[in-house]
LOVOKE-641080 format. One record per residue: residue number from 1; x negated, y, z of N, C-alpha, C, CB in turn. Coordinates in steps of 0.05 Angstrom, whole numbers, plus 5000, padded with zeros to 4 digits. Glycine has a CB too. Layout:
N
SITE   pos     nu     nv     nw    cau    cav    caw     cu     cv     cw    cbu    cbv    cbw
SITE   NUM      X      Y      Z      X      Y      Z      X      Y      Z      X      Y      Z
...
END
This chain:
251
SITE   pos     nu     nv     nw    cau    cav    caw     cu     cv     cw    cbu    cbv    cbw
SITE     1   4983   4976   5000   5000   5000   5000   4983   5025   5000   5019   5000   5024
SITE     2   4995   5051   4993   4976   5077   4999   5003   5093   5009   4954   5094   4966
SITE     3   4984   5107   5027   5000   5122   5040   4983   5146   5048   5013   5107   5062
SITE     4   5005   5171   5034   5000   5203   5029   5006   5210   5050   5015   5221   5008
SITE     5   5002   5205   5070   5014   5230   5083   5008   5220   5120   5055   5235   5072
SITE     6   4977   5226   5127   4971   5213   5160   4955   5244   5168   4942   5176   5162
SITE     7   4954   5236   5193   4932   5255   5208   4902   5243   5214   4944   5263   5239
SITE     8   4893   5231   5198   4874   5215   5211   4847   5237   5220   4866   5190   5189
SITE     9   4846   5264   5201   4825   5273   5204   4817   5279   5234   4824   5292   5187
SITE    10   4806   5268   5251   4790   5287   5272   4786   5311   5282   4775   5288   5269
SITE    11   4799   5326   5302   4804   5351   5312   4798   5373   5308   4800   5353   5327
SITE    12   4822   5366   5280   4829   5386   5263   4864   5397   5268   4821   5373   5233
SITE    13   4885   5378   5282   4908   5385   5285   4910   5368   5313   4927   5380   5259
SITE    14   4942   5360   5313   4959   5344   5331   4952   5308   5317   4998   5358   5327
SITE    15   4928   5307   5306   4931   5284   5297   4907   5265   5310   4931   5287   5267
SITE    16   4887   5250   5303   4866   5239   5319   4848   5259   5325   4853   5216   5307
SITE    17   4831   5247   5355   4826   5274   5373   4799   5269   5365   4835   5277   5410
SITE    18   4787   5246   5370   4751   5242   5354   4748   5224   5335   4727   5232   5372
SITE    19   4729   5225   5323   4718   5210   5304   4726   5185   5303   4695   5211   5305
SITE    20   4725   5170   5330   4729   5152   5339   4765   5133   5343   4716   5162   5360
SITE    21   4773   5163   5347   4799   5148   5335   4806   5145   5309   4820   5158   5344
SITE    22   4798   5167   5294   4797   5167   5268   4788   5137   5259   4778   5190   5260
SITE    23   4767   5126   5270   4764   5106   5257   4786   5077   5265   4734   5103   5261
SITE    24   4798   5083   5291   4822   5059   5291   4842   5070   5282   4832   5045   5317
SITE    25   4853   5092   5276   4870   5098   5260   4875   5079   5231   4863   5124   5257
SITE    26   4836   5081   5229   4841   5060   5195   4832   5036   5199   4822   5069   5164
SITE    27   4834   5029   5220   4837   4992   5230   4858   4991   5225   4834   4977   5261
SITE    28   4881   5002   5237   4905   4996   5240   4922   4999   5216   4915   5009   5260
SITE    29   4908   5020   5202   4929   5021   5171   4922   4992   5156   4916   5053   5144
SITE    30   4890   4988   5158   4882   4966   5148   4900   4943   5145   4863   4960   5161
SITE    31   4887   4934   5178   4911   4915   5191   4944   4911   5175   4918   4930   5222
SITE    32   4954   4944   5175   4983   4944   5168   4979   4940   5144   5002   4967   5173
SITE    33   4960   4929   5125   4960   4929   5095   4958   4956   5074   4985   4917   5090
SITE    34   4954   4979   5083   4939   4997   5066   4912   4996   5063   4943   5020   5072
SITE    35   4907   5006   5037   4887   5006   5022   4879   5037   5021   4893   4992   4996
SITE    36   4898   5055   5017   4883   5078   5008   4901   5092   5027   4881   5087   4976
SITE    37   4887   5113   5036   4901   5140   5056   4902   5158   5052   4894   5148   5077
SITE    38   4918   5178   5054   4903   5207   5049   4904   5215   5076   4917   5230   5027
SITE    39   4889   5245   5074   4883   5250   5104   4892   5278   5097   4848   5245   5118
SITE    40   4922   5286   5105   4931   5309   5107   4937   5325   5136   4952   5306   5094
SITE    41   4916   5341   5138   4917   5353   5169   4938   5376   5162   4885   5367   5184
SITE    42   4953   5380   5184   4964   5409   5182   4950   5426   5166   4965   5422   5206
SITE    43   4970   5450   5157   4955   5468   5151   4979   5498   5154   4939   5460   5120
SITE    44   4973   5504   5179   4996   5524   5187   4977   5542   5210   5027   5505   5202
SITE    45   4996   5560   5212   4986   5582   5235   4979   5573   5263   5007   5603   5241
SITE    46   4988   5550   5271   4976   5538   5292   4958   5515   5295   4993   5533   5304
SITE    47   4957   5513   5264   4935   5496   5257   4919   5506   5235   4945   5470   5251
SITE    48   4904   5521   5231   4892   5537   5209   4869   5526   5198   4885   5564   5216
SITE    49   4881   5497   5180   4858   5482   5173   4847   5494   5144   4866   5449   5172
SITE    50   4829   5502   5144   4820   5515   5109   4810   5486   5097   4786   5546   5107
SITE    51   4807   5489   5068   4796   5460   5054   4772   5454   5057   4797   5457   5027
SITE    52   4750   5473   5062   4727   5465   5076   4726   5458   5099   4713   5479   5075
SITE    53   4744   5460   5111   4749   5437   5146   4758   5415   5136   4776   5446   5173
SITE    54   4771   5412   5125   4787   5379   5114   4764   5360   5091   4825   5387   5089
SITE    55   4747   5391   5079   4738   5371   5062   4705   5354   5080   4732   5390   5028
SITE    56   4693   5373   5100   4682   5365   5116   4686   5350   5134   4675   5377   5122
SITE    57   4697   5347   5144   4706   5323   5163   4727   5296   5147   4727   5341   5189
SITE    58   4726   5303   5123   4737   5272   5104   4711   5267   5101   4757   5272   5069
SITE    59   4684   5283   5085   4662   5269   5089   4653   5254   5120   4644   5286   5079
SITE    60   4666   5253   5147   4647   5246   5161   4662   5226   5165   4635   5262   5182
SITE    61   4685   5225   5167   4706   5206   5162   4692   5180   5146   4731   5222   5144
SITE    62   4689   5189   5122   4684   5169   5106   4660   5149   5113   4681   5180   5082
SITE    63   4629   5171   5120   4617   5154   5127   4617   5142   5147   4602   5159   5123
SITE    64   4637   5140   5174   4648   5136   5200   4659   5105   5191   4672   5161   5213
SITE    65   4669   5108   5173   4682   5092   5164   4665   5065   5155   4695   5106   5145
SITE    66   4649   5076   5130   4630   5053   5118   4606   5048   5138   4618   5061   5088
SITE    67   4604   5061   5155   4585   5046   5185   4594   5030   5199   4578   5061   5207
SITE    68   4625   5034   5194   4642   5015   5215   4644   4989   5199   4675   5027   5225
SITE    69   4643   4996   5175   4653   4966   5160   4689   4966   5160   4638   4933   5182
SITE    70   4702   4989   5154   4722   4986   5160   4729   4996   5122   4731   5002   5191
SITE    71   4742   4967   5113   4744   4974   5078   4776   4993   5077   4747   4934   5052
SITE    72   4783   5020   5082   4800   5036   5079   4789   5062   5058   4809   5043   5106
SITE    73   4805   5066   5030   4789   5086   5020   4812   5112   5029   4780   5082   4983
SITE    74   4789   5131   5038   4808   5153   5049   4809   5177   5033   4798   5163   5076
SITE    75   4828   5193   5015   4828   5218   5003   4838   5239   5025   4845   5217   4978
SITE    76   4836   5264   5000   4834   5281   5015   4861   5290   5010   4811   5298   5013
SITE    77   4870   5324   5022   4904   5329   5016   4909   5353   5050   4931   5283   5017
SITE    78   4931   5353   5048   4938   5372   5070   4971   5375   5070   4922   5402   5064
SITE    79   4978   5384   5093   5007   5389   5100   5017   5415   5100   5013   5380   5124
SITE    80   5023   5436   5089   5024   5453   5081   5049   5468   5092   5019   5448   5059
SITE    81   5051   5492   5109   5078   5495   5120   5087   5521   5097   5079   5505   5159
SITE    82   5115   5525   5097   5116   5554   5080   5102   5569   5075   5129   5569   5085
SITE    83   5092   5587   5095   5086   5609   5109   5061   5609   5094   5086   5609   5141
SITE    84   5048   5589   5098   5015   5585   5095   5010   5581   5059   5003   5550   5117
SITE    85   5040   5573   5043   5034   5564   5021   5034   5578   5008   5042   5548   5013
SITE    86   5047   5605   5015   5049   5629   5005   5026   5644   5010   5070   5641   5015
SITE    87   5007   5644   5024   4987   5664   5029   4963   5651   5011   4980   5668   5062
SITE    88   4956   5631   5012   4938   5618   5002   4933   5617   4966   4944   5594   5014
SITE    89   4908   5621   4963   4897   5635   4937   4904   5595   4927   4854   5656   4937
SITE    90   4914   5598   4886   4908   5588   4880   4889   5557   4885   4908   5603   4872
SITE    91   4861   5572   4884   4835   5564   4891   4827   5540   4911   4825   5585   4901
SITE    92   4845   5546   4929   4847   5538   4960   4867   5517   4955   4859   5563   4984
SITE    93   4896   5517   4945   4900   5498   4947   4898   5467   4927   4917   5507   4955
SITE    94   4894   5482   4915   4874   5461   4894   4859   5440   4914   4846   5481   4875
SITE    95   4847   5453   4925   4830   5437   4941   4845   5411   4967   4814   5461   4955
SITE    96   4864   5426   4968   4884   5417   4995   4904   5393   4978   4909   5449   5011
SITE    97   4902   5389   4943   4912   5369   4928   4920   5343   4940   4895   5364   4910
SITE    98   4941   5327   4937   4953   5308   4964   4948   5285   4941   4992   5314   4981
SITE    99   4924   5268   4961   4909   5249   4950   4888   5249   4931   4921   5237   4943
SITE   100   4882   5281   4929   4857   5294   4906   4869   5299   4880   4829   5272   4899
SITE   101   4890   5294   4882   4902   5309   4859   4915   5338   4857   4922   5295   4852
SITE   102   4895   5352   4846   4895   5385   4861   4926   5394   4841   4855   5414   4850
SITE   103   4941   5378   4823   4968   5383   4827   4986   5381   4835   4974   5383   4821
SITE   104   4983   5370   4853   5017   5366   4872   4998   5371   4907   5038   5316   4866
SITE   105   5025   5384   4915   5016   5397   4945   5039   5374   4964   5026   5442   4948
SITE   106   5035   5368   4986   5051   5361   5001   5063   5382   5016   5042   5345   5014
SITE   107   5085   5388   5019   5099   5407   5028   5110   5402   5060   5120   5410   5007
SITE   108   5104   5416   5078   5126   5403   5107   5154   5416   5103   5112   5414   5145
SITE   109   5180   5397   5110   5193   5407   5113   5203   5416   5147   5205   5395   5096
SITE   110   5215   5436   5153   5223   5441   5173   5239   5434   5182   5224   5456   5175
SITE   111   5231   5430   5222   5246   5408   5230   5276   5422   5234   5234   5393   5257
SITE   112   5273   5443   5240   5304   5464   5241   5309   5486   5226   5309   5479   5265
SITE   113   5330   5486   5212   5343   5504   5193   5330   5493   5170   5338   5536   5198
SITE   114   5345   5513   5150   5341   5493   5124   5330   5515   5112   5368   5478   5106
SITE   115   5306   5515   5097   5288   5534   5096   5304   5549   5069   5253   5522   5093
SITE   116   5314   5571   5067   5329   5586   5045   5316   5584   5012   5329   5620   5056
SITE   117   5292   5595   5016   5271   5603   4992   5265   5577   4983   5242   5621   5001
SITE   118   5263   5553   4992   5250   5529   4981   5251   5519   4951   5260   5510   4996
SITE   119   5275   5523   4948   5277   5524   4913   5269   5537   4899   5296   5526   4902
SITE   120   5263   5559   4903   5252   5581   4887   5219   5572   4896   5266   5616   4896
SITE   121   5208   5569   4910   5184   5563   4927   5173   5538   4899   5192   5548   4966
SITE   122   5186   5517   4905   5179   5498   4883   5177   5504   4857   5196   5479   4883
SITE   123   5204   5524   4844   5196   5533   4820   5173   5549   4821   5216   5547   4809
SITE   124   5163   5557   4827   5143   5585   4826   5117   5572   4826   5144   5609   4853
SITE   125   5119   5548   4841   5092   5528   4847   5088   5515   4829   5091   5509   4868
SITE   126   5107   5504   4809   5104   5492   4789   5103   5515   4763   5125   5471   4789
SITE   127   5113   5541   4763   5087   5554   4741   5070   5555   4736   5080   5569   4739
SITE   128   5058   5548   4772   5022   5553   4778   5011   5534   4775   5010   5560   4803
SITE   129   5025   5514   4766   5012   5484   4760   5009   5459   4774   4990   5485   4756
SITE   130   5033   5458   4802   5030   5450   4825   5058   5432   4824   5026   5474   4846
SITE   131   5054   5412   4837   5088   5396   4832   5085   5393   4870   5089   5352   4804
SITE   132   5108   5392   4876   5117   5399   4903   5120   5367   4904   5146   5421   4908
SITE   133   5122   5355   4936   5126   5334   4953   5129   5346   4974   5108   5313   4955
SITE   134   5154   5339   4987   5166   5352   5001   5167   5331   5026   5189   5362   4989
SITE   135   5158   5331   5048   5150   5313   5071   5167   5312   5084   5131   5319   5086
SITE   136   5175   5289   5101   5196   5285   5115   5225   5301   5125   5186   5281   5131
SITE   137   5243   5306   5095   5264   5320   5110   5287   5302   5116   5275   5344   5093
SITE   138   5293   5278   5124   5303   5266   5132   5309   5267   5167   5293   5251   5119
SITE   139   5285   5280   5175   5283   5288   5207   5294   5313   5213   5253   5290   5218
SITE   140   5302   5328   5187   5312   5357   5196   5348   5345   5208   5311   5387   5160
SITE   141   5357   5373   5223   5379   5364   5228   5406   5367   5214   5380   5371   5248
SITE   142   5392   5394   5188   5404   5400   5166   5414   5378   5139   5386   5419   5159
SITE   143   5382   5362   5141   5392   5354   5119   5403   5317   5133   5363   5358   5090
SITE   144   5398   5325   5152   5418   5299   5163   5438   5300   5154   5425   5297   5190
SITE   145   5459   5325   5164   5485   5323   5164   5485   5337   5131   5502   5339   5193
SITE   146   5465   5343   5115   5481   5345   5077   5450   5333   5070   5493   5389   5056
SITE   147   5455   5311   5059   5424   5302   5050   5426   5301   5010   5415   5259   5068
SITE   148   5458   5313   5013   5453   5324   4985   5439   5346   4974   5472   5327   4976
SITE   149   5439   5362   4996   5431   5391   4987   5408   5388   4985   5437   5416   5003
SITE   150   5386   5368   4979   5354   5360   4972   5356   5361   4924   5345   5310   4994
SITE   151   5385   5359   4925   5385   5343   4895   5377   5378   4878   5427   5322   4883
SITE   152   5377   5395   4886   5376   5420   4865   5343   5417   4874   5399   5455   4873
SITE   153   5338   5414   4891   5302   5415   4896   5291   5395   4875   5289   5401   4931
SITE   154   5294   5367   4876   5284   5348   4866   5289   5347   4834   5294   5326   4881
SITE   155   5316   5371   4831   5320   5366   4804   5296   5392   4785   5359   5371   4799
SITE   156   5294   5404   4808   5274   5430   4803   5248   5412   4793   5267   5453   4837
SITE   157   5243   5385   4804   5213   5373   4794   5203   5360   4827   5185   5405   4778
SITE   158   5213   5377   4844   5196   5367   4873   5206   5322   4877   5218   5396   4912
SITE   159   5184   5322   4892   5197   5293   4896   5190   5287   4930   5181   5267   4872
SITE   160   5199   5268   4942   5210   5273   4962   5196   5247   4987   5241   5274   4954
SITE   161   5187   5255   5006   5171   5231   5020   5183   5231   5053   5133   5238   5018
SITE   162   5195   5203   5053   5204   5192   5077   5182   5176   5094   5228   5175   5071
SITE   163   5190   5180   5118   5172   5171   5145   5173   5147   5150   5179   5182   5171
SITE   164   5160   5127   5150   5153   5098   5153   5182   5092   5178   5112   5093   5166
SITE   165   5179   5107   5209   5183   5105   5226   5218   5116   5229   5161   5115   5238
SITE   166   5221   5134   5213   5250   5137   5200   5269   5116   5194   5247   5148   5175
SITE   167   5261   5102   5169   5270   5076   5166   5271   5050   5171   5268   5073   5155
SITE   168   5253   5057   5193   5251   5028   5207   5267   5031   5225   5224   5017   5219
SITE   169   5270   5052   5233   5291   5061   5261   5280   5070   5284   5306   5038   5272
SITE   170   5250   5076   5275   5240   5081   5308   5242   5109   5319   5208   5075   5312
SITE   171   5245   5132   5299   5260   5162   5305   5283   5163   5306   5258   5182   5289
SITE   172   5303   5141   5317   5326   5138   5315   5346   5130   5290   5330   5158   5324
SITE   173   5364   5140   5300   5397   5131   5286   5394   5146   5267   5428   5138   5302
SITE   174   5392   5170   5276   5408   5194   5249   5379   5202   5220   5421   5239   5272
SITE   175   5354   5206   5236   5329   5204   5210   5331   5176   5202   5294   5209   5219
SITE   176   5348   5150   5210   5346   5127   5199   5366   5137   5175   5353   5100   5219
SITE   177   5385   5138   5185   5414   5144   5165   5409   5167   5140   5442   5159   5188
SITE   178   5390   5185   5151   5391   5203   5129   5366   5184   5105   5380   5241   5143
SITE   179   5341   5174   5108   5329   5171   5096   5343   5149   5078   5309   5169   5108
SITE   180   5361   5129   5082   5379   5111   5070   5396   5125   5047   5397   5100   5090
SITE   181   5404   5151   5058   5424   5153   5043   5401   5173   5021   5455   5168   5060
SITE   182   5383   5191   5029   5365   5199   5004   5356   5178   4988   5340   5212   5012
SITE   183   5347   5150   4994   5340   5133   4980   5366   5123   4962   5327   5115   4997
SITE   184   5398   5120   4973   5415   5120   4961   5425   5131   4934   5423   5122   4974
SITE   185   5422   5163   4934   5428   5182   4924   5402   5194   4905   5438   5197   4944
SITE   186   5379   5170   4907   5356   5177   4892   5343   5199   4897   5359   5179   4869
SITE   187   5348   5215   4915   5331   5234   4926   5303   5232   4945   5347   5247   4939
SITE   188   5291   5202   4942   5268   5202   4965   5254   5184   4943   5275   5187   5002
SITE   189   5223   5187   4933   5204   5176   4913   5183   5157   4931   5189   5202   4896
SITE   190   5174   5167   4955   5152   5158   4965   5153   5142   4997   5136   5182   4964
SITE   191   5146   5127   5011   5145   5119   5034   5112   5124   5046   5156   5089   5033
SITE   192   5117   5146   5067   5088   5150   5076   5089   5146   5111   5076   5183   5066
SITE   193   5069   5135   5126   5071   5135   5154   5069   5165   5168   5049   5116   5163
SITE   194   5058   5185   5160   5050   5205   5179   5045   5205   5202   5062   5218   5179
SITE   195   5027   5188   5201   5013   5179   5228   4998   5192   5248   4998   5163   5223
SITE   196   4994   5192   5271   4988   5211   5287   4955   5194   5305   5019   5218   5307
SITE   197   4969   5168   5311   4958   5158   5334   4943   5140   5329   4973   5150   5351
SITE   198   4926   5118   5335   4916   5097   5328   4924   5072   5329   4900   5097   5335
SITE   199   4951   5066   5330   4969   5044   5329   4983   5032   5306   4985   5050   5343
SITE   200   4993   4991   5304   5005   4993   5289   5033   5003   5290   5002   4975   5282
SITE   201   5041   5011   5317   5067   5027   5315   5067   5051   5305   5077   5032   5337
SITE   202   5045   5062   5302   5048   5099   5291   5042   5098   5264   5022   5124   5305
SITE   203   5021   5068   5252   5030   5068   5219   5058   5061   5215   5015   5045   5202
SITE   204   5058   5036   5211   5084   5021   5213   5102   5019   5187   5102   5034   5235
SITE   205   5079   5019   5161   5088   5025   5139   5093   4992   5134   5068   5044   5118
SITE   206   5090   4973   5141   5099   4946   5137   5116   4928   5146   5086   4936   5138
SITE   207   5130   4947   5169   5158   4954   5186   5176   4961   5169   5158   4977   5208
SITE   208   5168   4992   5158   5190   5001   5138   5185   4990   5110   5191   5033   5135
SITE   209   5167   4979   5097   5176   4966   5073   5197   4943   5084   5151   4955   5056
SITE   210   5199   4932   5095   5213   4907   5110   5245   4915   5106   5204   4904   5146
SITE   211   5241   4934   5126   5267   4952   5126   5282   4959   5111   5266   4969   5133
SITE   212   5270   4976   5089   5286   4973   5057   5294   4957   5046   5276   4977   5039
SITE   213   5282   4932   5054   5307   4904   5046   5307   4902   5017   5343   4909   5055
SITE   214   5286   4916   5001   5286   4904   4966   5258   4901   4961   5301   4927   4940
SITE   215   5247   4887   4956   5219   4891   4941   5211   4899   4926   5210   4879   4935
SITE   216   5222   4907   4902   5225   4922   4877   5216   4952   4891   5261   4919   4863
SITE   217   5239   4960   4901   5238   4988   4914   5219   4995   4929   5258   4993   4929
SITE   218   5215   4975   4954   5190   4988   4970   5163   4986   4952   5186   4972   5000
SITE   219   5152   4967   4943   5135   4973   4917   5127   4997   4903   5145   4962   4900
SITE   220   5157   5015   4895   5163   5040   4882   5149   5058   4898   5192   5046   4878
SITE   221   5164   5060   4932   5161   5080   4943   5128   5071   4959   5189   5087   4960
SITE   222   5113   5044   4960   5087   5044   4969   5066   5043   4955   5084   5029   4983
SITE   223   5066   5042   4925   5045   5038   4915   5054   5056   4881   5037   5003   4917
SITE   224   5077   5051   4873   5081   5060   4842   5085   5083   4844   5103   5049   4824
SITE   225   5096   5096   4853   5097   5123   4860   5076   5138   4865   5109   5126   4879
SITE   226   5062   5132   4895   5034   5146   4911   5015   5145   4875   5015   5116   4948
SITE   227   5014   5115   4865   4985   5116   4850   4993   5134   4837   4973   5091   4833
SITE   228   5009   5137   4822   5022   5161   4796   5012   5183   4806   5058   5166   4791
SITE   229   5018   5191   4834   5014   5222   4849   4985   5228   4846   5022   5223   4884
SITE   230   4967   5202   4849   4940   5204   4860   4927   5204   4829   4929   5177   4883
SITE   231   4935   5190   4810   4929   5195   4785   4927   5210   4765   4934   5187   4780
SITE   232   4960   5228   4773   4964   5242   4765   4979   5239   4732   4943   5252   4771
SITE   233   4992   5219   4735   5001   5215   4719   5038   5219   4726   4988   5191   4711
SITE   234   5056   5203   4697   5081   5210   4699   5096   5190   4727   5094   5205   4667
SITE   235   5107   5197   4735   5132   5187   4763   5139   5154   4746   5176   5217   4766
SITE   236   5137   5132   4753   5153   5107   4743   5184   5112   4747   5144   5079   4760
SITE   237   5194   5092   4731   5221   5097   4735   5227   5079   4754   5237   5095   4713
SITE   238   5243   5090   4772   5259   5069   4800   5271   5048   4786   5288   5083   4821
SITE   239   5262   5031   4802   5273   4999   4807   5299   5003   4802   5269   4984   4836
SITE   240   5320   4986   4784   5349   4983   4792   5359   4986   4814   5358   4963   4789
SITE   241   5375   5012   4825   5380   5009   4852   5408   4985   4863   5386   5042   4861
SITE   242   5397   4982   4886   5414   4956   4900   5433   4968   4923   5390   4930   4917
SITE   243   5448   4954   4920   5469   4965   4937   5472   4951   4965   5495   4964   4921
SITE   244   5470   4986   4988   5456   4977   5014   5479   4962   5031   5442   5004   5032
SITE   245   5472   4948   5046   5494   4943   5066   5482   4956   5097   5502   4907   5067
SITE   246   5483   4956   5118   5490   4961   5146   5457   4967   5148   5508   4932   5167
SITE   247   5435   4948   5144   5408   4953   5152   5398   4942   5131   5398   4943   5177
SITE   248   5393   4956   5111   5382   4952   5080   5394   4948   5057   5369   4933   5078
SITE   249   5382   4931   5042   5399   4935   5015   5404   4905   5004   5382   4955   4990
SITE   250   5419   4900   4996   5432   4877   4972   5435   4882   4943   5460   4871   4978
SITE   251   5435   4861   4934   5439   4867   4900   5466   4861   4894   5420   4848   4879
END
């Protein structure tokens, strides 16, 4: 599997605190069956990671990594809040590219209120040559209760990435329910852990492929999708969708 969207970098955010966890962070993705990571640290006003912090500490990462003997290939990328995506030169975020593909940005969505400008945000990003991924809005409380109102974004070009721990059920009922029904309604492309901690509970991307209950699909959203992003090539087309029952899906 690859999965866009962890904290693994080293105290740089809310994500691993030394080097050291950094490196069980990618035992445990290991373990959970990823192959490739990206390492998107915040990048907001309370976390003011520039790309020469991310890109320095992915190099120490890496060689932390191949000392350990630990076979995880880690890219680079960043989490990007509004505020910050707007200030930031071209230049810069190129660099902050989610999985080194300096065209597509990972976007955070916010956990409250439904950010107004976002559509227009995506169009404007994609003049500049930038295709939007839009990070866990399944946890907002907005698009809980309308998880349609994502379809004018996605139809804008953005595509859309649900939380490992969402669909497995471990953030509850209602980020379970919403990420189902985006995956329903074709509004969710990718499955990423956004991992924090050094556990297989905080990956847990082999929990939620489970959980999705189709193989076809989780495939889509763990590997056909991400590689396209990281390649940079065109989106695959979704699997025949299957029709879900109570805790996953049926054909």
């Amino acid at each position: 599997m690859i999965d866009l969207h962890s904290h693994i970098l080293p105290g740089v955010d809310d994500g691993a605190a030394t080097l050291a966890d950094g490196v069980e962070m990618a035992r445990s993705a290991v373990a959970d069956g990823v192959e490739v990571i990206a390492a998107t640290p915040h990048v907001r006003h309370d976390y003011p990671t520039t790309a020469e912090t991310m890109e320095l500490r992915l190099a120490e990462l890496r060689d932390a990594l191949a000392a350990a003997g630990v076979e995880l290939e880690v890219l680079g990328g960043g989490e990007l809040d509004l505020q910050r995506l707007e200030e930031l030169p071209d230049d810069e975020l190129r660099r902050f590219g989610l999985g080194g593909n300096a065209g597509a940005l990972l976007i955070e969505f916010p956990y409250f209120g439904w950010p107004l400008g976002l559509a227009e945000t995506v169009f404007r990003l994609r003049t500049r040559g930038f295709r939007s991924v839009i990070a866990h809005p399944e946890r907002s409380a907005d698009v809980q209760a309308h998880p349609e109102r994502l379809a004018p974004i996605v139809e804008g070009g953005a595509l859309v990435q649900v939380t490992a721990a969402s669909v497995d059920g471990r953030l509850g009922r209602r980020p379970r329910d919403a990420a189902f029904r985006l995956l329903e309604l074709g509004l969710a492309h990718l499955l990423a852990s956004d991992a924090h901690a050094p556990s297989l509970r905080q990956i847990g991307m082999s929990a939620a492929t489970e959980a999705v209950g189709d193989p076809a699909l989780a495939r889509w959203l763990t590997v056909d999708v991400p590689s396209a992003i990281v390649g940079g090539m065109q989106i695959p087309e979704r699997p025949q969708a299957p029709r879900r029952r109570r805790f996953g899906w049926v054909r």
